[in-house]
N, C-alpha and C positions, 0 to 999 in steps of 0.2 A: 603045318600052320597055315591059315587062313591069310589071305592076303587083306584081311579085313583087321586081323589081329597084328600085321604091323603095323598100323595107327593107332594102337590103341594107345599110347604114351605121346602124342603130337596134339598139338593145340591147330594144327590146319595141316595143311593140304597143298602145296603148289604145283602145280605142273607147268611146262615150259616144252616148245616143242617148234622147230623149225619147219618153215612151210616154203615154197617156191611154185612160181606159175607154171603149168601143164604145159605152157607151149609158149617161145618165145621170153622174153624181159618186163614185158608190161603187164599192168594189171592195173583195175579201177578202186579206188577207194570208194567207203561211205560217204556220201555229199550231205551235207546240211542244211535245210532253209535258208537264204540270205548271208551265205558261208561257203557253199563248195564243202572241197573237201578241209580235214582236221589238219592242219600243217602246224607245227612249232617245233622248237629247236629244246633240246634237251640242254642241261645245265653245262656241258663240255663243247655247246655248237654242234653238234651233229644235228644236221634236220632230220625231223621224223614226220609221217603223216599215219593218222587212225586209219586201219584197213577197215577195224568194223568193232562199232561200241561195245559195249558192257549192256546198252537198252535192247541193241539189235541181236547180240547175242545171246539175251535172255531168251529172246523169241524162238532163235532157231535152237536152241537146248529143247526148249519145250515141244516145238515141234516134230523132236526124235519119237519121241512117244506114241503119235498122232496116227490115225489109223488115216490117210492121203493126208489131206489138210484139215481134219478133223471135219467136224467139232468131237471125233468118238476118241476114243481109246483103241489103241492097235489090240491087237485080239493077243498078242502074243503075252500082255501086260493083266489081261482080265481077271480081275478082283482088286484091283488097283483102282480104293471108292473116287469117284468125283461127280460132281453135279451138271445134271442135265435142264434145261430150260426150254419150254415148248413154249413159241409167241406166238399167240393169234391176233392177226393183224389185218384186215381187211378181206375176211373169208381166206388169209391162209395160214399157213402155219407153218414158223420159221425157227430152226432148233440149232442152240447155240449152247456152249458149256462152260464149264470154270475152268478150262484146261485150254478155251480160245480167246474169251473176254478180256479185254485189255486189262480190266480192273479183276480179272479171276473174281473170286469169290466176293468181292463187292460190288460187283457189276449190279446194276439197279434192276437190270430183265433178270437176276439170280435173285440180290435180296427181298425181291417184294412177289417173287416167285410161291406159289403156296403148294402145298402137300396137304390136298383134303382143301381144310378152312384155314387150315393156321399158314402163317406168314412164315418165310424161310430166315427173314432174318428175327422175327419172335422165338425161333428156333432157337437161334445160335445165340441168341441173349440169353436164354434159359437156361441152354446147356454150358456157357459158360459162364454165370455166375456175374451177369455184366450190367449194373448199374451206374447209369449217369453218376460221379461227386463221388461213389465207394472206389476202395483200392483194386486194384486188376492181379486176379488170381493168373501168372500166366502159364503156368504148367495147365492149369485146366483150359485158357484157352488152346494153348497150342494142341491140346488135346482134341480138342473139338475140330480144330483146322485137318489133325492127323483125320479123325475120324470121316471127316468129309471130302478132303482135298488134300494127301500128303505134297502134292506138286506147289501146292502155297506157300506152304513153310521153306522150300527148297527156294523158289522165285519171288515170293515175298508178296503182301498183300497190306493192304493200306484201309479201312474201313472207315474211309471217309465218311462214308454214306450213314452211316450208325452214330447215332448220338454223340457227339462228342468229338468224334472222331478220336479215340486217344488210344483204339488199337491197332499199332503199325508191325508191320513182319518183317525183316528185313532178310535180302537174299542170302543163303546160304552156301550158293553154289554159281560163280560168277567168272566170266570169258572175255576177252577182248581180245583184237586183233592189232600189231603195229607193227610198221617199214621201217628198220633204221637206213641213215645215209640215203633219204630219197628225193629223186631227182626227176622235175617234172617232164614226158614225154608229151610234145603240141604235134597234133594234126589235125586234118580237118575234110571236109570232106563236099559235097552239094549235090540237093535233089532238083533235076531237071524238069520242067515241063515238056514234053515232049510234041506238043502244039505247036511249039515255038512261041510261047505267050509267058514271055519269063515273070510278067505282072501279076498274072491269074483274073484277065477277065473276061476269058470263056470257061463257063462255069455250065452246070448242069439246071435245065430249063427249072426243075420244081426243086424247093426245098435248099436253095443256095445260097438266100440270102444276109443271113445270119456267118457264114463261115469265113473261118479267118482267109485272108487273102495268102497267108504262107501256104494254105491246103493245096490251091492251085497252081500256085508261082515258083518260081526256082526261087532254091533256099541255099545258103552257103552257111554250113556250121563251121564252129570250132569242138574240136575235142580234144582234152586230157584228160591222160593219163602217166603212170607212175614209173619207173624204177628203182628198186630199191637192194643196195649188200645184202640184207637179210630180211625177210618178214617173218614174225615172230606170233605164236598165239600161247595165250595165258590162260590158265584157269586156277581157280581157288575155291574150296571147298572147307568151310568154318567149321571143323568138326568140335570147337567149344561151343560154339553155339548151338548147332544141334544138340550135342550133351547137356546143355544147359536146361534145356525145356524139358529134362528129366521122363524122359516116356516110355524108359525103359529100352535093354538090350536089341530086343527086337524091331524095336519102332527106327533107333538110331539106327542100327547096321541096316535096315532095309532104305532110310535115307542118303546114306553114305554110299552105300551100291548103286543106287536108280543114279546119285546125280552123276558116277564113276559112268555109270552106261550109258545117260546120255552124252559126256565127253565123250568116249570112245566111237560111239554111232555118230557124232559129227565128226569126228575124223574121219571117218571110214567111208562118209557117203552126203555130206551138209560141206562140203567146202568150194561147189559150183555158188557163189555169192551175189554173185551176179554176172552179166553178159561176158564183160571183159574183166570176168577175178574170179578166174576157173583154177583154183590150186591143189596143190598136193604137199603131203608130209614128208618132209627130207630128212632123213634121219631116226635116232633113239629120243623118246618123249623122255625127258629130265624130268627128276622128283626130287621136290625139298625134304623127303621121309629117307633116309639113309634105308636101303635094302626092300622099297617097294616100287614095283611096274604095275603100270594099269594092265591089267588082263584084258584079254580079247573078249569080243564082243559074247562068245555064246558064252562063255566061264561069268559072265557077268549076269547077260539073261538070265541063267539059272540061277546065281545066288538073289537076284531081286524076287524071280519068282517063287525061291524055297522061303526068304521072307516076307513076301506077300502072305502067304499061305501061316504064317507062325504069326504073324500080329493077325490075321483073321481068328485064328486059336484063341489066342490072346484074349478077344474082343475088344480090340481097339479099332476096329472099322465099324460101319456103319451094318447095318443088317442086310441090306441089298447096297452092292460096290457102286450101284448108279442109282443115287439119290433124281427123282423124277420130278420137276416142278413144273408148273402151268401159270402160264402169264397172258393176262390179258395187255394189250396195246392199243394206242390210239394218235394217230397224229395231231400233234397241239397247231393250231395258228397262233398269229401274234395278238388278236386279242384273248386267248384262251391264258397267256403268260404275263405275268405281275411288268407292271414299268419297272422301270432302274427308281424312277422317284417312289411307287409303291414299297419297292422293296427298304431306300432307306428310312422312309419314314416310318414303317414295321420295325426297322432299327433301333429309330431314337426311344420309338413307345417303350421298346423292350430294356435300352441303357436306363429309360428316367427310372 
């Protein structure tokens, strides 16, 4: 039996799996704009703080796949369709994908991207059947996502950009990191002038005058950092939802594997998170599926790559796995951009 065939009666997927820092007690959480790090206390009083979101871990799932930091596809994944973007922008030319684009596949350097004459997101209107004010076939869109970017449907995509905006994806394959019982570690530390000009104003004769005075001058930080009883990482894996978008045996089990192999490959080599939150897996990975273990990394390779190759059969990819588009660019000034008052009064014209 397949380790794919014991899911086939579960509605998801949990995983659970105990982590501890490489060296030493401390470790740094994810910090937040105007927040720091995630602190709150669970409903029993135990503090907890987020080692690392569910946004940040979208990214580093994605980035298992990534041939260094992309924008390509690791060679090991090849035939695994997704869309390529070439910018020309000032005599150069800057290549980006839906596998790095914040917005994947609505990214604006992708939808207005062309093949030939025709527009990439005229495309994808076409081939999904998507009119403004008509109902949303979505087995045919998700179809179309499979056929371009199966990595969208997995991390989700939003088509802001497209009429309407009313078609949204949501993740199917989703990680977070958190400390129970954590207790903050303070130190701190100070960078010296070594002039002995602890102000910073000998400065270097050209080009200085602009720079902060901390560049020069002795600095005295603070730093925290964390300890915690346990740090814990989660993942979950919608396997109704995948089955829902109905695309057949092949399409779902090759969804279901890829998002298993990117968990497994950030276990295994994605848990340097940062400077000071260098961790390691402590222990057996726990599953909410009564008698399945996530397999190791090559046992997983090979079942994403045997159906890679079975939905290429299929023909539910594209005809070439790297869809090619070309984008022209241009930097806008602020008068080339509508006012605030432009744009509301396009507003009102359009409510009367």
């Amino acid at each position: 039996m397949s380790f794919l065939d014991k899911l086939n009666n579960s509605n998801s997927l949990l995983l659970k799996v105990d982590l501890y820092p490489k060296q030493g007690d401390r470790f740094q959480p994810t910090g937040f704009p105007n927040l720091g790090a995630a602190e709150y206390k669970r409903p029993d009083g135990v503090s907890m703080v987020l080692v690392e979101s569910a946004q940040s871990m979208a990214n580093r799932l994605e980035k298992m796949c990534l041939s260094d930091d992309g924008p390509m596809l690791n060679h090991e994944l090849d035939g695994l369709p997704y869309v390529v973007s070439r910018i020309s922008f000032n005599g150069k030319q800057i290549v980006t994908s839906s596998l790095i684009e914040p917005h994947r596949l609505n990214s604006p350097f992708i939808l207005d991207g062309k093949d030939g004459n025709e527009k990439f997101i005229d495309k994808l209107k076409s081939e999904m059947n998507y009119s403004k004010g008509q109902p949303l076939d979505w087995n045919k869109i998700a179809s179309v996502i499979l056929k371009y970017d199966p990595n969208s449907l997995l991390h989700g995509v939003f088509f802001a950009n497209m009429e309407g905006g009313r078609i949204k994806i949501q993740r199917a394959v989703t990680g977070f990191i958190e400390a129970e019982d954590a207790s903050v570690a303070e130190s701190g530390g100070a960078k010296i002038n070594l002039l002995g000009d602890p102000k910073g104003k000998i400065r270097v004769a050209e080009n200085s005058k602009d720079i902060d005075d901390n560049v020069y001058g002795n600095v005295l930080y603070n730093r925290i950092e964390y300890t915690a009883k346990h740090i814990t990482a989660f993942f979950s894996i919608d396997l109704s939802l995948i089955r829902g978008y109905r695309l057949g045996p092949e399409a779902e089990r090759l969804l279901i594997s890829l998002s298993l192999y990117k968990i497994r490959r950030f276990l295994n080599s994605g848990l340097r998170l940062r400077t000071a939150c260098d961790l390691k897996v402590n222990g057996k990975i726990e599953s909410s599926v009564q008698g399945f273990e996530l397999p190791d990394e090559n046992e997983l390779l090979k079942t994403v790559k045997e159906y890679i190759g079975l939905c290429k059969q299929k023909g539910l990819f594209s005809e070439n796995a790297v869809t090619e588009l070309v984008v022209e660019a241009k930097e806008f000034t602020d008068k080339d951009q509508k006012s605030d008052q432009d744009i509301q009064d396009q507003d009102k014209e359009t409510n009367d």
